[in-house]
C-alpha positions in Angstrom: 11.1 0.6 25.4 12.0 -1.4 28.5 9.7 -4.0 27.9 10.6 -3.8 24.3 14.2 -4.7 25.3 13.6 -7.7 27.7 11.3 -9.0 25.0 14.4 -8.9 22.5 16.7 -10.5 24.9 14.3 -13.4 26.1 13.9 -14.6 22.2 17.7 -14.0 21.9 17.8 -17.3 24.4 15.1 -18.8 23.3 16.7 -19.0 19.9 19.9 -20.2 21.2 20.2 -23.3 18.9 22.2 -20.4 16.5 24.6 -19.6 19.9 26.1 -16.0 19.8 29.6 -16.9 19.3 31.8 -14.4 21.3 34.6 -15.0 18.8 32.6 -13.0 16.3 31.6 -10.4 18.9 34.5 -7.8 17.3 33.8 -8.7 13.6 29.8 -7.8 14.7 31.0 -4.8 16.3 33.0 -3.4 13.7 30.6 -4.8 10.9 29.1 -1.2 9.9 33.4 -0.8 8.9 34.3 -4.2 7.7 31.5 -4.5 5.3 30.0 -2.0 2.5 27.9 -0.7 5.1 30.8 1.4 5.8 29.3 3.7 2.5 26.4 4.3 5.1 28.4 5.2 8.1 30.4 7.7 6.2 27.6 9.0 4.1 25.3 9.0 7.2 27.8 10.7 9.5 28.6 13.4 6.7 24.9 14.4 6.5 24.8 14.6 10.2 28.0 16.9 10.1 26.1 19.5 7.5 23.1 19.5 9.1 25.0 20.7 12.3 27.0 23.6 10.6 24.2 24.7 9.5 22.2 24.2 12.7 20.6 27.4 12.6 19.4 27.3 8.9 18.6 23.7 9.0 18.0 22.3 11.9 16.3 25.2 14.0 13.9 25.6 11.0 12.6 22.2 10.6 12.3 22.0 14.4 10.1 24.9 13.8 8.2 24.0 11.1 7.3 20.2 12.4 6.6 21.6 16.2 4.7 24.4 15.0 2.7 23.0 12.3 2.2 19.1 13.6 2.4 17.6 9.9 1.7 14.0 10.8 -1.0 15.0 13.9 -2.0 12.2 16.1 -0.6 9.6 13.4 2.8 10.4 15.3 1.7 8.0 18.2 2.0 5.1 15.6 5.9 6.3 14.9 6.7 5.7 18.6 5.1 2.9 18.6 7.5 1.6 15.7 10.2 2.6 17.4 10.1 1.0 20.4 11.4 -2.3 18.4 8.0 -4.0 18.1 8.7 -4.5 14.4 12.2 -5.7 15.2 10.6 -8.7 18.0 7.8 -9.2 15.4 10.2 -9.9 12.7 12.6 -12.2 14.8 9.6 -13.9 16.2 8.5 -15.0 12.9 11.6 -16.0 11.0 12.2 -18.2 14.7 9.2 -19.6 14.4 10.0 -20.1 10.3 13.3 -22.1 11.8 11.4 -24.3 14.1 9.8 -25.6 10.7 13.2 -26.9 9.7 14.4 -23.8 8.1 17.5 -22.8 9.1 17.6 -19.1 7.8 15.0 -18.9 9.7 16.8 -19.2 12.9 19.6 -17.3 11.7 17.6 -14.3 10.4 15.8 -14.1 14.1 19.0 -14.0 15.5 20.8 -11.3 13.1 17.4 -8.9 13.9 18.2 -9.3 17.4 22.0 -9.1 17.1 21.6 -6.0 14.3 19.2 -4.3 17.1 21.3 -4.9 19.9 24.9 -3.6 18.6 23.4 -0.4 16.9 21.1 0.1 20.5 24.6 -0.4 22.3 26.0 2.7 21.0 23.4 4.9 20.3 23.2 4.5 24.1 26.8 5.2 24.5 26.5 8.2 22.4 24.1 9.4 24.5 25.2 9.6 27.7 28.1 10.5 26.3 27.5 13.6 24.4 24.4 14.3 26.6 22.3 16.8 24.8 19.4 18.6 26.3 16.2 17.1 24.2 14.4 19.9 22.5 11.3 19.4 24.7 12.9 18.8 28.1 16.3 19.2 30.6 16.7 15.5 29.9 20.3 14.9 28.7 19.6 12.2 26.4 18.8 13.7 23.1 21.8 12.5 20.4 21.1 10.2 18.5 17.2 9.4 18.5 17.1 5.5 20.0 13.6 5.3 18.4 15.7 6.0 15.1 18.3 3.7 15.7 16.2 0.8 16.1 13.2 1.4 13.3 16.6 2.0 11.0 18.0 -1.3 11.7 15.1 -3.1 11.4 14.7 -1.5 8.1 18.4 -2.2 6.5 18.7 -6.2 7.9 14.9 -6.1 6.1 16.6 -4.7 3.3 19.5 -6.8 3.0 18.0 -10.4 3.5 14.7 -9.6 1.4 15.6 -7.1 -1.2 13.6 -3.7 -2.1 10.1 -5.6 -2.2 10.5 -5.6 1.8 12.6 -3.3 2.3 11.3 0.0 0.4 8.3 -0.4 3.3 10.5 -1.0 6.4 12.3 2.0 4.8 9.4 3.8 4.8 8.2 3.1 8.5 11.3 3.8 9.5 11.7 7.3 8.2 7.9 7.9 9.5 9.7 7.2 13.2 12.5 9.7 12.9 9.8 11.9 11.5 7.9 11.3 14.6 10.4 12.3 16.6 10.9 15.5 15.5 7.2 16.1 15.2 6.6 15.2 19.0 9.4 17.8 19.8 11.5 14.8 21.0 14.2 15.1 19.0 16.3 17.6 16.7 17.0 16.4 13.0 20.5 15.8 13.8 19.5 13.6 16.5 17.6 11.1 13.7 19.8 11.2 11.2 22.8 10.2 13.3 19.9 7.4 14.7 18.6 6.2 11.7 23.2 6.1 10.0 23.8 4.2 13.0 20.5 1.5 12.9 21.2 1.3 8.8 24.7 0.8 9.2 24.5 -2.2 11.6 21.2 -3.6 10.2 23.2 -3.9 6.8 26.7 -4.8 8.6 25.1 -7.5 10.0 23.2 -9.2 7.0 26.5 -9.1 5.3 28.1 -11.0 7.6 25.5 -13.0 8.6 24.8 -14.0 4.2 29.1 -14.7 4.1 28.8 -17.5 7.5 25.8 -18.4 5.9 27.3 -18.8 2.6 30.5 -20.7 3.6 28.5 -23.3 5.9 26.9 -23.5 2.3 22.7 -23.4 4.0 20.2 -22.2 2.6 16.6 -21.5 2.7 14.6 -24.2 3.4 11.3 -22.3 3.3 8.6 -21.8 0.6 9.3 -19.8 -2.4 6.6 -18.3 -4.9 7.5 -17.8 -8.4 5.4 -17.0 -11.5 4.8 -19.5 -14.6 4.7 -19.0 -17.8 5.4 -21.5 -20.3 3.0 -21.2 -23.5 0.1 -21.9 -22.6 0.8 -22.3 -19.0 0.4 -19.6 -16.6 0.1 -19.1 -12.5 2.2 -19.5 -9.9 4.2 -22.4 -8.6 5.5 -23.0 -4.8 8.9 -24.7 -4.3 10.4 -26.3 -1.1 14.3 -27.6 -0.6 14.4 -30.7 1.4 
């Protein structure tokens, strides 16, 4: 996770043509409330609240079932994997490498990943040593909310919100296999993912939005390759088209 995190921050700088403006450091902050993203947060943090009422019916059982039986077996090594933000630095790495191409939502996309990561990492650490929970599996104090969670979750809603549900219904999937994980490795507690994986979805989203309404009143757009299909009478395939 270390290593992980030094790898996010070094592309953060090496992107720095799209400069982190620290007048838009409390509109980012406070994105999962100033944007729809709020219906996640609220959503999120009232599933978390259940699931804790019922701790012993819920929460205590499905700790019991996923320990006990080991549902996804040694396929769980591939969740922590995931959530140790390699899919986050994969995808900023590529759209940064998209924007040295000429395409600025390229660069601006690398940067809302890292930004999306960072923010919802920031206070899932908070949290943490805040609330300091025993983990399920150990004395360590660090249990609530699952970090892994956090960042496969907002990886999954930025993927969501810049790509659509062709993207984003597998990053939604990989995601849920890392809080899943979790609990199956005896990491976590449910409670501990879900309040993970509301606080990742809330900022991945927050950000996009954000991101799409700068984006949309410096009036870019993508300058990348699109595929679209063709079908005019007799013609049919695929066409590629490129703004310049």
């Amino acid at each position: 996770m270390k290593n992980c995190t030094l790898l996010m921050l070094s592309l953060f700088y090496s992107f720095n043509v799209h400069a982190w403006d620290m007048s838009d450091l409390k509109d980012e902050s406070l994105s999962p409330f100033k944007t729809s993203a709020r219906n996640v947060l609220y959503f999120g943090g009232a599933l978390t609240l259940t699931v804790l009422i019922f701790e012993d019916s819920i929460v205590d059982s499905t700790q019991s079932e996923f320990v006990d039986d080991k549902p996804l077996g040694s396929l769980s090594k591939f969740g922590d994997l995931a959530g140790q933000m390699i899919p986050n630095a994969i995808y900023a790495i590529g759209m940064g490498l998209d924007g040295y191409t000429g395409n600025k939502l390229g660069y601006s996309r690398a940067i809302g990943m890292i930004k999306a990561t960072a923010y919802a990492s920031a206070v899932t650490t908070a949290i943490k040593y805040t609330v300091r929970e025993p983990r399920p599996n150990s004395n360590a104090r660090n249990s609530f909310p699952s970090g892994h969670s956090t960042t496969a979750f907002a990886f999954a809603g930025y993927v969501y919100e810049e790509h659509g549900w062709q993207w984003g219904i597998p990053s939604f999937a990989m995601a849920s296999f890392v809080g899943a994980s979790r609990i199956n490795d005896n990491y976590h507690y449910l409670h501990d993912v879900l309040a993970g994986a509301t606080i990742g979805l809330a900022y991945g989203i927050g950000i996009s939005k954000i991101d799409k309404l700068k984006r949309k009143e410096n009036g870019e757009k993508d300058l990348g390759l699109t595929i679209v299909p063709l079908y005019d009478g007799n013609i049919k395939g695929l066409a590629l088209i490129k703004y310049f």
